[in-house]
N, C-alpha and C positions, 0 to 999 in steps of 0.2 A: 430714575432716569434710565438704568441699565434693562428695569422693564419694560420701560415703552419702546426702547430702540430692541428688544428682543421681539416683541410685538410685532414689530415693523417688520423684520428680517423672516419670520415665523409668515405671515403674510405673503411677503414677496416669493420665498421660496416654491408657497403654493400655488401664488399664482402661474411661475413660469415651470412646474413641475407639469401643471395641468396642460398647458400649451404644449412642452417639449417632450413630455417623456413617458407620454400614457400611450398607451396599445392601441391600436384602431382594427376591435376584431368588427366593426361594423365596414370597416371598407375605407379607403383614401380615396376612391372616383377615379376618371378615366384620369389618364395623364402618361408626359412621355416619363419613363421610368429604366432606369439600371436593374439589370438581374440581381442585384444587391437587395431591392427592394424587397424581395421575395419573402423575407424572413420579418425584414423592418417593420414591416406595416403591421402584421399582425402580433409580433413581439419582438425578441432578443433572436437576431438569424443562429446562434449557437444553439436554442434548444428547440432548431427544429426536427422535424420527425421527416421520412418520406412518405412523399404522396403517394399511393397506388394507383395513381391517373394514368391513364397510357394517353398519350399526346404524339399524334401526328399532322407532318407538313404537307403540304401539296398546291402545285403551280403548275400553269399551263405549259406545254413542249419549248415552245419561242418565245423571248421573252425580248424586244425589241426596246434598243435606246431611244428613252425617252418617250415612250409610249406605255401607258398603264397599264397593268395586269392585276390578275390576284392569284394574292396567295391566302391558303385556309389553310385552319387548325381544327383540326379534329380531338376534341377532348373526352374519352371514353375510361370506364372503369371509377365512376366518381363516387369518391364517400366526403360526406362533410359535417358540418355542423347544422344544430338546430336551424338557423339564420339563410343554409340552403346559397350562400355568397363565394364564389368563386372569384380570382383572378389570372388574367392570362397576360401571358408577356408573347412579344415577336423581338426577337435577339438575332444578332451578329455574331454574336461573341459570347463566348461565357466565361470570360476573367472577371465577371462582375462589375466592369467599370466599362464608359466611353463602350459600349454593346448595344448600341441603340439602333434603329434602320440611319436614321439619320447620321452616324458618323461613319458608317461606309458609305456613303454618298447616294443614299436612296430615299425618297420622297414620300409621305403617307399623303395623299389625297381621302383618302376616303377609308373610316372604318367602320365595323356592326353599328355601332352603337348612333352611328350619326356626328364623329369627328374626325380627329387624325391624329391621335393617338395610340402610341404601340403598347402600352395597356391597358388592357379593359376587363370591367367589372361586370357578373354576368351573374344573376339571382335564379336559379334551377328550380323548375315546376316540385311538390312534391312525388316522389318516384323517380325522378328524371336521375338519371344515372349517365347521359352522354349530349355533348353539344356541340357544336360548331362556328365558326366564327371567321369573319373573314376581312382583308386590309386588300386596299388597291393602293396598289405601288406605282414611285417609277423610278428607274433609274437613269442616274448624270453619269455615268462613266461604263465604257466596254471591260469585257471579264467577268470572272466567277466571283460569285458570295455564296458563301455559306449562311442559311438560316437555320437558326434555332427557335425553339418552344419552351415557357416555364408557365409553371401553376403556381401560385399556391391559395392555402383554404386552412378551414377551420375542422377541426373533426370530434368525435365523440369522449377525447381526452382535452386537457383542458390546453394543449402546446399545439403550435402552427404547423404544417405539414408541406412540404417545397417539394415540385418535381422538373425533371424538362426532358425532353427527346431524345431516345436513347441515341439516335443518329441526326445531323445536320440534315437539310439539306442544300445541295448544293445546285446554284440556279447560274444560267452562263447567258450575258447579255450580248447580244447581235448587233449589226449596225443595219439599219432602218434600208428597206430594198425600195430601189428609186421610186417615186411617184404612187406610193402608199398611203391610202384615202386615211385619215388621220388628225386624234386629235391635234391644236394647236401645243408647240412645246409648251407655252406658257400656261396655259387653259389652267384653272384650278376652279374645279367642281365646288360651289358652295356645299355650307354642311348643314347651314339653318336657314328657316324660316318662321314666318308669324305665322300666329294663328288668323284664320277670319280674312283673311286676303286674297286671293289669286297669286300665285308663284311666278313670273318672268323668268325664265332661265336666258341668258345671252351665251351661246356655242361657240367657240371659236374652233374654223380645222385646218387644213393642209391637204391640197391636194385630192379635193374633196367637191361631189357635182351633186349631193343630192343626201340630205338622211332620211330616217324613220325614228323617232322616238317612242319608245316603251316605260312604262311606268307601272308599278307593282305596288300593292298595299300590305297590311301584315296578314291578308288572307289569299296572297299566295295570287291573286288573282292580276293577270295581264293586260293593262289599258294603254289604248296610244294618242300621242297629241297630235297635233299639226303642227310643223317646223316650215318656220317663214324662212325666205331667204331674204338677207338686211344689206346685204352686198357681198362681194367674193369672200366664200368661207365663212361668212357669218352667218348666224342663224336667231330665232329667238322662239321660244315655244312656252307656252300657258298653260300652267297646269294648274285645277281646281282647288279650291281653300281646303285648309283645315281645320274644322268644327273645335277640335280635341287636341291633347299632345299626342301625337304618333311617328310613326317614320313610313316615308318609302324608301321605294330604291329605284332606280334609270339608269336607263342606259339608251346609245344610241348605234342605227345599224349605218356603214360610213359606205358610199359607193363614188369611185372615179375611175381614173384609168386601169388601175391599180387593183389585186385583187379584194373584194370586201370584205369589210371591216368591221368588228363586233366590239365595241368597248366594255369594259366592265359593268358591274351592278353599284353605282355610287349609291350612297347611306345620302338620306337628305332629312332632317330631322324638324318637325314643326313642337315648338314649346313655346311658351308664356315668354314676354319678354321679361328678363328678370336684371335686377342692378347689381353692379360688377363691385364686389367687395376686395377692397384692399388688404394685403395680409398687414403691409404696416399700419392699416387705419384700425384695424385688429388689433394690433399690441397698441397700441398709443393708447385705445379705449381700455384696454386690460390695465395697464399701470396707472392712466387719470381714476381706474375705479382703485385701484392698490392706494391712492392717497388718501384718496377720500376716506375709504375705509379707513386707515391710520387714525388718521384726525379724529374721526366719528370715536375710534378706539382712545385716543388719548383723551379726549373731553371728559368722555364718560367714566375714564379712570380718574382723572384730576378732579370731577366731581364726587365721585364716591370716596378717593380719600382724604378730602376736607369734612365729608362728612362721618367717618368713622373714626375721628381723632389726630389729635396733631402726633409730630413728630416727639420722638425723646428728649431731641435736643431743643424743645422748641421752648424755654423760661417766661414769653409770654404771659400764662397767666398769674404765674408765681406773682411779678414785677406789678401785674394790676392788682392782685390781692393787697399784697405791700401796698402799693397806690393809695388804694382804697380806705386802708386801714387808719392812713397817717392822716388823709382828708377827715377822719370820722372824729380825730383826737381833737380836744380844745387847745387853742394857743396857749402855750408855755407864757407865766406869768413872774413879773422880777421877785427873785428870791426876799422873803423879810429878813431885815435887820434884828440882831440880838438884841434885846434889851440892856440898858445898860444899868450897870452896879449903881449902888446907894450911893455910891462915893463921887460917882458918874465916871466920865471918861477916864481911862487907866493913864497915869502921866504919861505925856511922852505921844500919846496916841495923838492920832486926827481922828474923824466923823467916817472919813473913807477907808482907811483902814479898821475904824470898829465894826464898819459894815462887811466888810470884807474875809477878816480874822476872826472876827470877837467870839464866834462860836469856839472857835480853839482857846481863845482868852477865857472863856465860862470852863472850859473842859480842864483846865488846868497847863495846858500845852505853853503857854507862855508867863509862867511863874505867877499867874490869877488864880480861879475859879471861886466857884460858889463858895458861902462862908457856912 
């Protein structure tokens, strides 16, 4: 018993060993992430090393509430691992906790990669030794933040290497100058599209008498659509399918009374559509397989040891040999009577007592025997 339940615990350890506590030198994916993460992902943050990356920030002059900008990271000086996988963070903070855009009160609409995520995973040509990458922001509240920059990566030793920006910087938010052609506050830039279809973009602005739409592929090259007008401030414009997975990037030029207005480069990404995995429908399947497995273990043990011998204590077949033995004997058949003397029954006797005795009466035991 204490074997199979060791079986079982041997088992389970593995399974949630494999889940919680293995190294992910291939990468975690984009996602919003703590400067904490920095060390986690690819091991134990104590035995990191420093990166040699030089990492700088940069944003435009003005940076208006509530209207999108960007900010880029410059990542040069890169060494890594065979795998060529870098990660970069965009930080608040660097107490390694609650350091995210989001809880100083600023919005990712749009990042490289085609999400809105303040990390992202970025795989370097081979050679490639420097990169760039960039977030459109926006900010809900007037005043200064401080940005930061972190890496980290894989290198020629076998332990993870962590960097970030020797300097913040530091970005001071405005309040909006009256009647400024502009997106809608609310507006959020989709990030996906199908493949094989024509893209509808629906614009919402403020303030706003007329756009031009631009649209760019991964070869750098500059195309424009035609922007309908769908009623005051609205817009909707068409842009052609995507054969492939790829990304572009748009932006739109914003003209009213006000002076014009250039929005950022939003990430629009075209992928397969794919089905959305549950992490709990992931463990639930890891433990349904942890029993099965068990069982499949217990059988095949409760089988092999009925077949290799019973237990010590098992008297089983002692009791059938016995059995056996007594079945194979003939019935016990009534003792004979002694014969009796010449003289015949000794006085005093009965029939049943001669039968009984008499052998001790022949023996001399009872003042008889033979003459």
């Amino acid at each position: 018993m204490k074997s199979r339940f060791h079986t079982v615990l041997v088992l389970s350890l593995l399974l949630l060993c494999s889940a919680f506590g293995a190294a992910e030198p291939g990468g975690n994916g984009d996602s919003i992430q703590d400067m904490q993460c920095g060390g986690a992902c690819h091991g134990d943050a104590s035995i990191n090393e420093t990166s040699s990356a030089i990492l700088s920030l940069s944003s435009p002059e003005t940076i208006y509430l509530g209207i999108p900008t960007t900010l880029t990271l410059t990542a040069s000086n890169l060494e890594t691992s065979s795998t060529r996988l870098i990660g970069l963070f965009l930080l608040t903070d660097m107490t390694g906790h609650s350091d995210t855009p989001q809880d100083a009160e600023w919005e990712i609409l749009s990042d490289a990669n085609g999400g809105t995520m303040n990390y992202l995973e970025r795989t370097l040509a081979s050679g490639q030794n420097e990169t760039s990458i960039s977030w459109v922001v926006r900010a809900s509240k007037l005043g200064s933040t401080t940005f930061h920059a972190a890496i980290h990566h894989g290198g020629v030793s076998s332990s993870p290497f962590f960097g970030t920006t020797a300097t913040g910087l530091e970005v001071s938010v405005e309040p909006v100058p009256e009647n400024l052609p502009r997106l809608a506050a609310d507006f959020a830039p989709p990030t996906f599209r199908a493949l094989d279809t024509p893209t509808e973009l629906n614009i919402q602005t403020q303030f706003t008498d007329s756009i031009q739409f631009e649209w760019k592929s991964d070869d750098g090259l500059i195309s424009n659509a035609i922007a309908n007008s769908t009623g005051d401030n609205n817009w909707t414009v068409t842009i052609p399918a995507a054969l492939q997975p790829t990304s572009i990037q748009w932006r739109v030029l914003l003209e009213g009374e006000g002076p014009e207005q250039t929005t950022p480069w939003f990430t629009l990404a075209a992928e397969e559509s794919s089905w959305e995995v549950s992490e709990n429908a992931v463990y639930l399947q890891a433990f349904a397989l942890l029993f099965m497995t068990a069982g499949i273990v217990i059988t095949l043990q409760t089988r092999f040891t009925a077949k290799s011998g019973l237990s010590k204590y098992d008297e089983t077949p002692v009791v059938l040999e016995e059995l056996a033995l007594t079945e194979a004997l003939p019935l016990s058949q009534e003792p004979t009577p002694p014969p009796l003397p010449a003289t015949g029954l000794p006085t005093g006797w009965t029939v049943v007592q001669w039968n009984a005795y008499g052998h001790d009466y022949l023996a001399g035991k009872y003042g008889g025997g033979q003459a």
